[in-house]
Every structure is written in C-alpha cells, then in structure tokens.
C-alpha positions as CSV (number, residue, x, y, z in Angstrom):
1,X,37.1,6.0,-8.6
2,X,33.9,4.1,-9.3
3,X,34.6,1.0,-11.2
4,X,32.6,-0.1,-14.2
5,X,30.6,-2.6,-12.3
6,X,29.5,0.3,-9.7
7,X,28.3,2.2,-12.9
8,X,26.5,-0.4,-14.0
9,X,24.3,-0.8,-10.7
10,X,24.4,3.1,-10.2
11,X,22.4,3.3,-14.2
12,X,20.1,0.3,-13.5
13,X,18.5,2.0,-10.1
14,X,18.6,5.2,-12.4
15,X,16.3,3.6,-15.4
16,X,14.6,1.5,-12.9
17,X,13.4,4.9,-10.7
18,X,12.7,6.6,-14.1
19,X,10.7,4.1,-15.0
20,X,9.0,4.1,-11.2
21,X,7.9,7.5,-12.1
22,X,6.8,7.2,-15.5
23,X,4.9,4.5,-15.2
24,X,3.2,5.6,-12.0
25,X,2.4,9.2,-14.7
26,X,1.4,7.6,-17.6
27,X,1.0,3.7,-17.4
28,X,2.9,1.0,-19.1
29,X,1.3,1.1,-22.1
30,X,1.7,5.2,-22.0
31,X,5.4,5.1,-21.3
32,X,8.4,4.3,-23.7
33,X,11.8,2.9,-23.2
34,X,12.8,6.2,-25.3
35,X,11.2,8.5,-22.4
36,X,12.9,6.5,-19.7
37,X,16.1,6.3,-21.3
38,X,16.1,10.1,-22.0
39,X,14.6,10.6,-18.1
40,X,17.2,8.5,-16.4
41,X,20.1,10.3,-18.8
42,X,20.9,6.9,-20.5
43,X,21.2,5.9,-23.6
44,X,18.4,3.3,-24.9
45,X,20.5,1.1,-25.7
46,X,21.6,1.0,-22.1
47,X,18.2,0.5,-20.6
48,X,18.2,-2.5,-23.4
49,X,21.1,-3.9,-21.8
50,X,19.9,-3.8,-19.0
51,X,16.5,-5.4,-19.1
52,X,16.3,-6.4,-21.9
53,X,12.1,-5.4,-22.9
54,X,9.7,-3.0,-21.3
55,X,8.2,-5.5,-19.7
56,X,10.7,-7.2,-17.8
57,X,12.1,-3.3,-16.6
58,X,7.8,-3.1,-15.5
59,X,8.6,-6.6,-13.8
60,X,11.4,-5.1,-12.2
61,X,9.8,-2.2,-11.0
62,X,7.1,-4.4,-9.4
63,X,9.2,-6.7,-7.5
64,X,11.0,-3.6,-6.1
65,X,7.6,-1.7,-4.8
66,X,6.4,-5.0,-3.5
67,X,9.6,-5.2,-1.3
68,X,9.8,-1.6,-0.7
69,X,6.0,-1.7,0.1
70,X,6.5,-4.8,2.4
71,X,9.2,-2.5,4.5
72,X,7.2,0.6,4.3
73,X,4.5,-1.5,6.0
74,X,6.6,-2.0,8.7
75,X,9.5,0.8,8.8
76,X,10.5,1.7,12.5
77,X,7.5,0.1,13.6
78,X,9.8,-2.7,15.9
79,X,12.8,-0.5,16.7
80,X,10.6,2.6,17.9
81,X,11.8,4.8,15.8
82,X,8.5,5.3,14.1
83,X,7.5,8.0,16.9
84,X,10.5,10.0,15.9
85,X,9.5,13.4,13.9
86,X,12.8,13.1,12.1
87,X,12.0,9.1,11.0
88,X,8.7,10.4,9.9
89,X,9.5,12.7,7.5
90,X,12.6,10.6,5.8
91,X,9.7,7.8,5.3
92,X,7.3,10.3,3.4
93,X,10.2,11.4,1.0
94,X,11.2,8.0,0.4
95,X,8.0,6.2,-0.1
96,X,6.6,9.3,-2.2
97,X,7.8,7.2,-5.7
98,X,6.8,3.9,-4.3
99,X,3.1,5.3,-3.0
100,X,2.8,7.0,-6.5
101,X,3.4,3.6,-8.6
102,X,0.9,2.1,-6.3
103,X,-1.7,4.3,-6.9
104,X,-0.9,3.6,-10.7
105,X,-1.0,-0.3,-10.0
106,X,-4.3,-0.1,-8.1
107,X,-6.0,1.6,-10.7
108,X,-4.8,-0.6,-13.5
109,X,-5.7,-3.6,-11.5
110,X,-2.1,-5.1,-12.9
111,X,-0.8,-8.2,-11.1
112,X,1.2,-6.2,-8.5
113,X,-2.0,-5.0,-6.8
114,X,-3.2,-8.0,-5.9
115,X,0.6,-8.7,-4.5
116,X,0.6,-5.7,-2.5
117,X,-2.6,-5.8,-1.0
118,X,-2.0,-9.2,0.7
119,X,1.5,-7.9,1.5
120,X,-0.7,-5.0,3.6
121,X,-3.3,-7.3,4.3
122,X,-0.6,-9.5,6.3
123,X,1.2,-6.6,8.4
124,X,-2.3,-5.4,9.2
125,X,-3.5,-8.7,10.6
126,X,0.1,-8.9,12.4
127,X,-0.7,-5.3,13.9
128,X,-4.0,-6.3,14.7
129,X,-3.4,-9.3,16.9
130,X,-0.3,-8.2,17.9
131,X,-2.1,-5.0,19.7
132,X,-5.6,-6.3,20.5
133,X,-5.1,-10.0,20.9
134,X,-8.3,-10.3,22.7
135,X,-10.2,-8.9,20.4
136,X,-8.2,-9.9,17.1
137,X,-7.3,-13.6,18.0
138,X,-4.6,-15.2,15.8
139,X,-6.0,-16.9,12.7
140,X,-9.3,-16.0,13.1
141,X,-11.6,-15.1,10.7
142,X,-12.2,-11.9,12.7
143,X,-8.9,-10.7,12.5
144,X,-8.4,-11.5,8.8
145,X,-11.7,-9.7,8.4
146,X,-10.6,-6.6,10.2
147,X,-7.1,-6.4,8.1
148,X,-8.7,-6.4,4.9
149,X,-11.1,-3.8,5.7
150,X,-8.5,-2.1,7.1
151,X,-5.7,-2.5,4.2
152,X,-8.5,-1.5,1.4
153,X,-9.2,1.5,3.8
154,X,-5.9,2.8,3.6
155,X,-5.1,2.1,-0.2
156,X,-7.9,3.7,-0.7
157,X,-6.4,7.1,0.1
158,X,-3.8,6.0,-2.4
159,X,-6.0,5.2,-5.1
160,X,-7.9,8.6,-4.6
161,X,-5.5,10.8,-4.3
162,X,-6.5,13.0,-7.1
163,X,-9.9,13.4,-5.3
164,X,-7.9,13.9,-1.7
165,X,-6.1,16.4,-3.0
166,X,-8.4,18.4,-4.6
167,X,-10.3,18.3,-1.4
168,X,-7.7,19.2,0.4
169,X,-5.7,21.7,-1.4
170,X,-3.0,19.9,-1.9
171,X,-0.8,16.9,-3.8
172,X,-1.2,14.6,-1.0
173,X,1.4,12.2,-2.5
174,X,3.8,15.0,-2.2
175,X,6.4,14.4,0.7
176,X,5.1,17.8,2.2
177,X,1.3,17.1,2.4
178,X,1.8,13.1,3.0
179,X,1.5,13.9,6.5
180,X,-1.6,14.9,6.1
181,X,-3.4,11.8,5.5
182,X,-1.8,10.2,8.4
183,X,-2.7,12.8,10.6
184,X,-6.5,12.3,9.3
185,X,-6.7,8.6,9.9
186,X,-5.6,8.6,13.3
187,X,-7.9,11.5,14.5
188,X,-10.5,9.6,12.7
189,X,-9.4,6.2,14.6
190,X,-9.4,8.3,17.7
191,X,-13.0,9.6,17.3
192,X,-14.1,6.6,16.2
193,X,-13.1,4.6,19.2
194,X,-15.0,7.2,21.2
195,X,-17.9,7.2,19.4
196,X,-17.8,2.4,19.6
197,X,-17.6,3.3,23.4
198,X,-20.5,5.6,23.3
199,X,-24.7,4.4,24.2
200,X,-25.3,4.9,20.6
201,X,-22.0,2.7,19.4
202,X,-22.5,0.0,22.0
203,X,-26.4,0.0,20.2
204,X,-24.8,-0.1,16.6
205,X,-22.5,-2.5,17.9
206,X,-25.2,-4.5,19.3
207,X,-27.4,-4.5,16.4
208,X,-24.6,-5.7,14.3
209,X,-23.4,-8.2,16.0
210,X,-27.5,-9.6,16.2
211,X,-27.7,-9.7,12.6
212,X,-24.6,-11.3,12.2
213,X,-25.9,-14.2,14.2
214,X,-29.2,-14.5,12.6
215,X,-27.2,-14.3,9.4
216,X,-25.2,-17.2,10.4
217,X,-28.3,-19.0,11.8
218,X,-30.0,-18.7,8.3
219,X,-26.7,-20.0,6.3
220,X,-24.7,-22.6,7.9
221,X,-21.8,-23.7,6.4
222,X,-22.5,-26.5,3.6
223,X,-20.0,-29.7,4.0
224,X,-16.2,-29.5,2.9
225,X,-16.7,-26.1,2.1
226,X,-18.7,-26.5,-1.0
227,X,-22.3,-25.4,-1.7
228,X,-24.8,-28.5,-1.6
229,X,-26.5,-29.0,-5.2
C-alpha cells in the first residue's frame, strides 16, 4: 500500500505537470491555482499545501524544465543510446511537456529563458569542441560564437512552432511530428556542409572571413575592455 508520504510526492508531480501544461497554454498570468487544482484532480487546498502561492508552484515548474532541459540537452548522447529508434521516440514523448513550457517561456521572455538558453548554449559549445576541436577550440570566442548561433537556431523552432506547424501540416510539438524537426535540421546541416565545401561556399567563406578582418582592423579592442571616452 502506498503510504501517505508516497501520496504526497505522487500529488505534487501531479499539480506540478498540470501546471507544466497550463502554463505552457495560457501563461502564468492566464492560469489559476483553481484550473490546476481541478486538472491535476486535487483539491486547491492541496496545491496550497503544497506550494504554497502560484508563484512559487511557477518557480517550481521552472527549476524542473531547467533540469529536465539540461538532460534533454544531453540524453543518450554519452552512452550511445541516442542512435537507437526506440531511445528516440521515448525522448519525444517525454520532452513534449518540457518543449511546450519552453516555447511559453521563450515567448514571455520570463527569467527561465535566459536560464535555459545558456544551459543549451553550454552543451552546444561542449558538442562543438568536443567534435570539431580544430575548428571549435576550447574557450574561444569562435566556439562560444558558434553555440549561441547554434542554440538560438534551434529554440527557434521551439518558439515558432505555431508557424512550423502550420507549414507543415502538423503540431510539431506533438510526440508524433517532433521527429520531424530533427529530421529537417540535420538534412539541412548535411546540405549545408556541402554547399561550405562547394567553389561558391569556399568564396562566401572567403569573403566573410575578409571582412571580418577588416572589421577587426578598423575597431581594435579599447583597454580593459572598456570604450575610451
């Protein structure tokens, strides 16, 4: 029999993924304790108990995405396990509440986006070096460069996924179309590495990398950092 302690935990991670999916729906400011109460099949009084205010259960949610988010980032990626059709699809069902709170967060510009970007930020400039060291040195400005771009690329698909979907015919948040956008970005990273390796990306590249230089030529760095007055 489940003791009353066990209940206890089993109806917080019940009001807590209520509250995941209502706020993701309709905001903080849309959603009441009522609604989450009545969506996790809890009493109000229970949610009370158990944090207390709608803000500290949005605080709660928040520090749950961010570590969710943090292992999303890097689930199976070490073990191997990430190549696996079978890992693949248990990771889009789980992260489907997690990606949708995001995309809320993101668009609200709360405090949590700013915590999960450099949480993505980070595992992208650990990928990055840690598969193209020559080209992504550690610490370098290059490869912190190259992670941000990268992280804001991918949220991005996040963030629009009312436009994706449209587009695409589908809810791509939905555990069966998730895929999709996956699919996408690595045939797009795949044509795109052909087309850097092409005459005309080596010229781009070139170009790019020439204005860069005169750029850097025309504003030196001012001392400690700071701009001279």
């Amino acid at each position: 029999m489940q003791s009353v302690r066990d209940e206890d935990r089993t109806a917080r991670a019940r009001i807590r993924d209520a509250a995941l999916g209502r706020f993701a729906e309709s905001g903080v400011d849309g959603t009441s304790l009522k609604t989450v109460a009545e969506d996790a099949g809890v009493s109000q009084a229970l949610v009370f108990y158990h944090f207390g205010s709608k803000d500290a259960l949005r605080e709660a949610c928040d520090a749950y995405v961010i570590q969710a988010f943090g292992g999303l980032d890097r689930f199976g990626w070490d073990s191997g396990e990430i190549t696996k059709p079978d890992f693949m699809e248990r990771l889009f069902v789980q992260s489907s509440p997690v990606i949708r709170y995001i995309a809320r967060a993101m668009v609200e510009d709360s405090e949590v986006a700013s915590a999960l970007f450099d949480t993505s930020a980070g595992v992208s400039e650990e990928f990055l070096v840690g598969t193209a060291p020559e080209r992504f040195p550690a610490g370098s400005a290059k490869a912190c460069d190259a992670a941000a771009v990268m992280t804001a690329m991918h949220l991005s698909t996040i963030v629009l996924h009312d436009h994706l979907s449209r587009r695409m015919g589908g809810d791509v948040l939905a555990p069966e179309n998730s895929p999709r956008i996956g699919v996408a970005l690595f045939e797009i990273y795949a044509a795109m590495g052909e087309f850097a390796a092409s005459s005309v990306g080596e010229g781009i590249r070139s170009a790019v990398d020439s204005q860069q230089m005169h750029s850097d030529q025309a504003s030196p760095p001012s001392r400690n950092g700071q701009d001279d007055d």
